[in-house]
C-alpha angles and dihedrals in degrees: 000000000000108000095190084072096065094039114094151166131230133226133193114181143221126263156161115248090322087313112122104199141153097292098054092044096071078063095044101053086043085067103038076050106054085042088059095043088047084060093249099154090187127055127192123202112195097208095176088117103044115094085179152010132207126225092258088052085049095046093036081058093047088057095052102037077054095050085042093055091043095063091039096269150110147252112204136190116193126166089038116150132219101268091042087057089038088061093052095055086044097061086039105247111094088119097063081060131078101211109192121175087237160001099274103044084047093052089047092057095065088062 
C-alpha cells in the first residue's frame, strides 16, 4: 500500500470579507503550486470562511484538480456552504469536485 495516497496537506485561503476573488487567487496557486512540487497528491481547501468564489477561483481549482488526479490525488473541498457549491454547478463542474462538511469527514475519505 502506498502511504504517500492517504497523506495530505490543508489550505485555507485568503479572502476579502469571505469574497474569493481574482486578487486572492495569485496567492492562492503559489501555494497549490509549492504543495504539488513538494510531492502532496491530496489537497485539502477549508472553505468554512468563504461566502463566495469567482470563476478564476473555480478554473484555477479545475487545473489543479486536473495536475492532483494525474498523479493519483485529490483536490477537497470541506466546510463549503450552499451558494459556494451553487456556483460550481453553475459554471458545470461540481462533479470533478469531492465536496465533504468538514475536515474530518474529508481526511477519512482518502482511507
Amino acid at each position: 500500500m502506498n502511504a504517500q495516497k492517504y497523506t495530505y496537506t490543508i489550505f485555507t485561503p485568503e479572502t476579502n470579507g469571505g469574497e474569493l476573488r481574482f486578487k486572492n487567487i495569485n496567492s492562492f496557486k503559489l501555494k497549490l503550486d509549492k504543495a504539488v512540487e513538494e510531492g502532496h497528491l491530496n489537497i485539502l481547501i477549508n472553505m468554512k470562511n468563504i461566502k463566495s468564489v469567482s470563476i478564476f477561483f473555480i478554473a484555477s481549482s479545475v487545473s489543479y484538480s486536473k495536475k492532483l488526479r494525474e498523479r493519483g490525488g485529490n483536490l477537497i473541498f470541506f466546510g463549503s456552504n450552499d451558494a459556494v457549491k451553487k456556483t460550481f454547478e453553475q459554471y458545470k463542474v461540481i462533479g470533478i469536485f469531492k465536496f465533504f462538511e468538514n475536515k474530518e469527514t474529508a481526511t477519512e475519505s482518502l482511507k
